[in-house]
C-alpha positions, 0 to 999 in steps of 0.5 A: 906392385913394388915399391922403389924404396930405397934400402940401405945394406948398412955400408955406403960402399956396397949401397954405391956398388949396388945402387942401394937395396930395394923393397923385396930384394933377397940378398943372398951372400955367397961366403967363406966362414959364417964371420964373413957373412956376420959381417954383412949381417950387422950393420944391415940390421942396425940401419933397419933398426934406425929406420924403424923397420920390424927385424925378423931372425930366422934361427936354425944353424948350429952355428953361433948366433948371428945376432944379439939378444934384442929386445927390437929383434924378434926372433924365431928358431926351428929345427930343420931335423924335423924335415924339409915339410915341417920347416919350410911350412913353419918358415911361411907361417912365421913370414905370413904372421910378419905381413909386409915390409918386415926385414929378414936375417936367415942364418946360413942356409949351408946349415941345413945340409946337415939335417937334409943331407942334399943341397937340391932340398935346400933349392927347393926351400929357396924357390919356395920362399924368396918369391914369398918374401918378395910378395910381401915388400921385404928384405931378406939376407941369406948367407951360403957357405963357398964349395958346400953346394953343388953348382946346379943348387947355386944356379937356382938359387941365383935364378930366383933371387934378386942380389947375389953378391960373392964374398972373399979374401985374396992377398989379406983384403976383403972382396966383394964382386955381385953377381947378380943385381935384379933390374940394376946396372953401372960399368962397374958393378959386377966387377970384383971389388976390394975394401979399403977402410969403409969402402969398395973399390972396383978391381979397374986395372987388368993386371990386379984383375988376372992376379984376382980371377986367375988365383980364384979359379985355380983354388976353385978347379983343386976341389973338384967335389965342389961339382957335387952334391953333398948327398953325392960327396957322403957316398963318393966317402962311403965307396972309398971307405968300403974299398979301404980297408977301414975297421968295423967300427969306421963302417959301422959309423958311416952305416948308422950316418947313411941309414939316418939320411936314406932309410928313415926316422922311425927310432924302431925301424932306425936301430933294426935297420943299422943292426940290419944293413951293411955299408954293402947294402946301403951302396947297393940300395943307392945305385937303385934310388932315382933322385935323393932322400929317403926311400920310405917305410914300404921299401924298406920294410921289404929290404929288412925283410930279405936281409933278415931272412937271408941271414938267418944261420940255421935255415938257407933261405937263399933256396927258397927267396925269389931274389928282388931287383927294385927301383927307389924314387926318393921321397925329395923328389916329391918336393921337388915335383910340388915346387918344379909345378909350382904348387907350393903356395897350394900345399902350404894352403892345405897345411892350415886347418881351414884348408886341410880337406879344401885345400887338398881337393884341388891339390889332387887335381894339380898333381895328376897333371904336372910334369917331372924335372928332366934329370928325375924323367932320365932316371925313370927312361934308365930304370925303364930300360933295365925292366924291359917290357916286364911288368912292373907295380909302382908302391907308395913307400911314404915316410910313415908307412909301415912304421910301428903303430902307422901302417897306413894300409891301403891310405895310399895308392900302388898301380900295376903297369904291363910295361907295353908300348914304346920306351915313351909309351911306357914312360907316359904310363910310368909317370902318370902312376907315379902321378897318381901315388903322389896324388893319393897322399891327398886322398881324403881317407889318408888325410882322416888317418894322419889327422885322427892319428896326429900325423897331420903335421909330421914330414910326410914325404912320399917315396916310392917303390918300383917292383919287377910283378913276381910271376910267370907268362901264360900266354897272354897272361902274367901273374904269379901262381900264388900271393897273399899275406902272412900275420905272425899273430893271429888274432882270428881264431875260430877253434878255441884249440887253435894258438894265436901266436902260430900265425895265419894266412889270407892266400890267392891264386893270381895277384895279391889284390885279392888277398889284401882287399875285400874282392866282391863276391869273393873270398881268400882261402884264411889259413891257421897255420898250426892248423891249415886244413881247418876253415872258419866254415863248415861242409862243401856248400859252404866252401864253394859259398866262401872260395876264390872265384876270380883272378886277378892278372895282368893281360900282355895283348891289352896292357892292363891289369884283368879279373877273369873268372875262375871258370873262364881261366880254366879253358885256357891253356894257362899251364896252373898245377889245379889239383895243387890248388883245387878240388873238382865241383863233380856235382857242378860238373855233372849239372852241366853235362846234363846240359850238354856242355863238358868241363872241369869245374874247380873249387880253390880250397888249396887242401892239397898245397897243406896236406903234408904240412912244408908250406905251411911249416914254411910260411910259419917260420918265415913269420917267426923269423922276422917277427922275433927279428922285429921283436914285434908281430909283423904283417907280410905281403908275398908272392909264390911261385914253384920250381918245375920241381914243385921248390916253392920260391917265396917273394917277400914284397911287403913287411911291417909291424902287425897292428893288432891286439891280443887277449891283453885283459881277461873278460868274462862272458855271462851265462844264461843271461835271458834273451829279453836282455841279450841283443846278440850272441855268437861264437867266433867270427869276430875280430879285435882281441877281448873287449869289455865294450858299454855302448851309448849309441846303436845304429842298425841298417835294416838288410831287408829295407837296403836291399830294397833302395836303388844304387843312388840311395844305397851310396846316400846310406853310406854318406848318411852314416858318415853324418852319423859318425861326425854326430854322435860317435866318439870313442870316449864319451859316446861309444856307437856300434854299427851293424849292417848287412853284408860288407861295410866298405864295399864298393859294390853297393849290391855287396853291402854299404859303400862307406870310405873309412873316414865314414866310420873313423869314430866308431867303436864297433861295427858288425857285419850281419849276414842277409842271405835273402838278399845275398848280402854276406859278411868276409871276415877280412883278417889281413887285408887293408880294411881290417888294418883300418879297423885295428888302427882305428881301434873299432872292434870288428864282427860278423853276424850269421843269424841262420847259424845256430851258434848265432842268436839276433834280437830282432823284438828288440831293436822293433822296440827301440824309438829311430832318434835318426830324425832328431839327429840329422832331418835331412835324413829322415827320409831314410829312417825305414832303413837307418834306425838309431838307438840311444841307449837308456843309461843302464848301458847296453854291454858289447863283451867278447873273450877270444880264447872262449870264441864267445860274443854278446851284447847285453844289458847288465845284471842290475845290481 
């Protein structure tokens, strides 16, 4: 409940034409020069300090100062260039420190256009922090600078304050004229008002009125771009320029002025970006953007991508670029759904520590039922219109995805959609994806990455990327004939003659997911490029033990994406070159004809594809070429289709720079060490560069006893393990290495443990242990998302294949070890046939591999 008090503005005349200010107004000043809006500000502030009231300045503008060093005011500075997330965020938790009845001087919120470069962003900010301010029994003044704002922003923000006074000069006088006065009103007060001396005298004559307006309206209507946002104003300038015969450096100018409001922040991918794009370009990515802001890391990557390669002097990519026609959804339209459904007091609840996790739950839940602004849902019926019924993928494309050093991959969510239905069926299936990516900017597994990264208070908008899906009708089928993902490095080699820098391949039949995720039960095709016919296994069995068995497609007649088997794909008439891509199981084929039934049997090895080298001689300089564009190994997501004259058509839909490690510092591996001190031992089958790695802590999952449990306690495992690893993990002090069966981080429990990654953020090591029995494999997951977790997170990766000769696994050992598993944690002690933990007596267990040798082991250390 409000009180009436009466509040003083510092001029008797404005208290008489208001009728005095009240407890929780905002005062908004609409002002031709920060003088103007000076003018108002000072006696407002010396009659609160008369009063005894706490003053509050809120200092961002360039602009000089509005108040003088005091030691009555307190004041506070950001810096907008931050972003509109980490201001508006710091402005409300300097207002909830101040609690109630504090009074507010903001500096010229026109200032902020420079740093957001649309004024919508600056209505938001308003919306956001007015009713705030009102809660909390203030006074607030914010000045606006005249023909800076669009009329649409001026309009918000005068439905959400309580005082709008217009201030001006006509004739050498000084006017006032208010309008808007909340809960307020005389015969006079909205009337234009001239000063005289120290009062405000209404205009109340109708010929000294026609002169005012009339002259106001005029000076208004010669600037037609007042209509405009200044996001809008800077492209109008653009065209003109790029139309005008302007010089380079004009252009180049404009290029790196643009680049610094759409593409990004990043000083790495910012200068590759501005080296990059042309004024074209950028024009060009506008007439595709929805809403404003930048377009985010994924989009751009993808862009850079096409751009570099296109460009490239000595070989014509043009003949073999599936040219793209994507949709950017600026990253301020994600603000702007947070305000429009009022969940702004939510997010900022979520950005403190103590509802950092809570607090997003329930944000989660708020974001997958909102609704968008019509003017965002006309852009989305207009890009809906241009795709037609083809399929599409909507892609996180967040600030700080794809960056140098974040890749955030697989934090956020992408959703396919078959674009069926009518134009308002595929609208409601468009934003409830939409909804749905915003929503996993919140997901707990994304949280854990920004906050163990020190992201957690960085801008982190959320854009998105819309993407005709590359491929192909069949039947009622679609999907393209091949995707996967390319790395420049490879730091998996399993043949020491193999050469890291020659790059590799995770490939697929069908779309990408199975490449860039662990498929369960399945396994990509892994490619060395410099040598493609090499597999990381040996002998037929193998391969048909480690090759794609489903696809991934998208069904037209049923609207949803689909996994088909590989043998049912077959008996339809889906049109796919097999002996491109396949060899015949003859001795499958046989066992079932011996059963009466006849049909050809395919094994996905993609041999013939790499039989005479072009496609790989072409993927690899693909990598190379953007890699030494970046200067930095890269990460690529792409999809193939063929010609009807077998011209292979690569669509680049995802680049960035590669997380990984290399063979930075030399390790040597000890020979001969005994087996009563080795734990384990292999050849190859690991991943994270060299590692010379002393362990405090060892928790071991036994295969045979987890395959015993049922569904809902394999999941408790996991959950178990994540105690774990808040426990007793850290990376410094307390090094752990996991081991356990088949695939950590699988879905299917049957498959291995259901861990998320913030389940294992803290460890410096996992293996994977082969349990055939139980048929619980490992898949060496170079490439895909789970590895980039791995990598980002700095937790060494191994596979464990104890049948293998090349492959020793100390089970005495780990029999004699002591299960410190009920100590830790007794809720657990349930389970401590299944999980032992190891601490490791001081004279540390050593975990060492050397990637040009391929050797592995884990041993105690020479004494001595």
């Amino acid at each position: 409940m409000q009180t009436a008090g009466y509040v003083s503005t510092g001029y008797k005349g404005l208290d008489n034409i208001l009728d005095g200010l009240r407890i929780g107004d905002n005062v908004v000043l609409k002002v031709d020069s920060i003088e103007d809006y000076r003018y108002f500000v000072v006696p407002y502030v010396d009659q609160a300090l008369v009063d005894g009231r706490n003053v509050i300045y809120m200092r961002f503008g360039d602009h000089e100062p509005l108040l003088d060093p005091s030691p009555h005011i307190k004041i506070y500075e950001f810096d907008p260039r931050q972003g509109f997330e980490i201001f508006a965020t710091r402005i409300h938790q300097a207002i909830t420190d101040e609690g109630k009845e504090a009074f507010y001087v903001f500096d010229s919120l026109s200032e902020l256009l420079s740093a957001w470069a649309t004024d919508h962003m600056i209505g938001n900010f308003f919306r956001v922090t007015c009713p705030y301010l009102y809660e909390l029994d203030t006074v607030a003044y914010f000045g606006l600078i005249r023909k800076h704002h669009a009329v649409r922003t001026i309009e918000r923000i005068r439905e959400t304050t309580q005082v709008l006074i217009d201030v001006f000069n006509h004739d050498g006088h000084f006017h006032v004229q208010p309008l808007k006065v909340w809960q307020r009103s005389s015969p006079t007060m909205f009337l234009p008002h001239r000063k005289q001396g120290e009062m405000f005298f209404p205009l109340a004559n109708s010929f000294e009125a026609t002169d005012l307006l009339s002259s106001r309206s005029a000076r208004q209507e010669e600037s037609s771009s007042r209509q405009l946002d200044h996001w809008h104003r800077l492209f109008i300038q653009a065209e003109q320029l790029f139309e005008s015969p302007a010089t380079e450096l004009e252009q180049a100018h404009m290029v790196k002025h643009i680049c610094r409001h759409m593409i990004g922040r990043e000083e790495r991918i910012l200068g590759l970006s501005i080296r990059s794009f042309t004024l074209r370009d950028l024009l060009d990515i506008k007439t595709r953007l929805i809403g404003t802001g930048f377009i985010g890391g994924k989009a751009v990557g993808m862009l850079l991508a096409h751009n570099i390669l296109k460009r490239q002097q000595d070989f014509d990519w043009n003949h073999h670029l599936e040219p793209h026609d994507s949709f950017y959804i600026g990253s301020n339209v994600y603000y702007s759904y947070i305000v429009h459904n009022n969940m702004w007091r939510l997010f900022m609840k979520q950005k403190t520590q103590e509802g950092y996790f809570s607090a997003a739950s329930e944000l989660r839940k708020e974001m997958l039922i909102g609704n968008f602004p019509e003017a965002i849902r006309e852009g989305f019926r207009k890009m809906l219109d241009y795709y037609g019924q083809y399929p599409i993928i909507i892609r996180s494309s967040s600030l700080l995805e794809d960056g140098f050093g974040n890749a955030f991959a697989g934090k956020y969510d992408s959703f396919f959609r078959v674009n069926q239905g009518s134009p308002e069926e595929r609208l409601e299936q468009l934003e409830d994806a939409i909804r749905r990516v915003f929503a996993s900017a919140m997901s707990e597994d994304a949280l854990t990455y920004r906050l163990q990264r020190d992201l957690h208070e960085q801008d982190e908008q959320m854009a998105l990327l819309v993407q005709r899906v590359s491929g192909s009708y069949h039947h009622h089928y679609y999907f393209p004939e091949l995707a996967g993902v390319g790395v420049s490095y490879n730091t998996f080699v399993w043949d020491k003659d193999m050469d890291p820098k020659a790059g590799m391949l995770r490939l697929v039949l069908g779309l990408g997911t199975r490449a860039v995720d662990r498929a369960e039960g399945d396994y990509p095709r892994i490619v060395a490029l410099d040598a493609p016919l090499k597999r990381p296994h040996k002998g037929f069995e193998d391969t048909r033990k480690f090759s794609q068995r489903d696809v991934d497609l998208l069904n037209i007649n049923d609207n949803c994406m689909e996994t088909i088997s590989l043998l049912n794909l077959t008996t339809h008439d889906v049109k796919i070159p097999w002996r491109n891509y396949a060899v015949q199981d003859k001795e499958t084929m046989q066992l079932l004809k011996r059963r009466g039934r006849k049909q050809d049997i395919w094994l996905l090895t993609f041999d013939q594809l790499f039989s005479d080298n072009n496609f790989s001689d072409l993927m690899q300089r693909m990598l190379k070429t953007l890699e030494e564009s970046y200067d930095y190994p890269v990460d690529v997501e792409f999809t193939v289709n063929f010609t009807t004259d077998r011209v292979a058509k690569i669509n680049v839909v995802q680049c960035r720079p590669l997380q990984t490690k290399g063979a930075d510092h030399e390790v040597v591996i000890p020979k001969q060490v005994p087996e009563e001190r080795t734990f384990f031992r292999t050849e190859g089958n690991f991943m994270g560069g060299n590692i010379s790695q002393p362990l405090k802590w060892v928790i071991w999952v036994d295969p045979a006893e987890y395959s015993k449990l049922p569904l809902a306690d394999k999941h408790e495992i996991a959950r178990l393990i994540g105690r774990l690893n808040k426990r007793i993990a850290d990376k410094v002090d307390s090094p752990t290495l996991l081991l356990g069966p088949g695939r950590w981080g699988t879905s299917t429990p049957a498959m291995g443990v259901p861990i998320s990654f913030s389940e294992i953020s803290n460890l410096s090591a996992i293996a994977e242990v082969a349990f055939t029995s139980g048929n619980l494999m490992p898949e060496l997951s170079f490439g895909s998302h789970f590895f980039q977790d791995l990598v980002e997170a700095d937790i060494f990766y191994l596979a464990l294949f104890p049948e293998n000769k090349t492959c020793f696994l100390n089970n005495r050992w780990l029999e004699q070890q002591s299960n410190s598993l009920e100590g830790l944690t007794p809720a657990g002690a349930r389970y401590k046939s299944v999980v032992k933990v190891i601490r490791v007596p001081e004279k540390n267990l050593h975990l060492m591999a050397d990637v040009v040798s391929q050797q592995l082991i884990c041993c105690y250390q020479q004494e001595g």
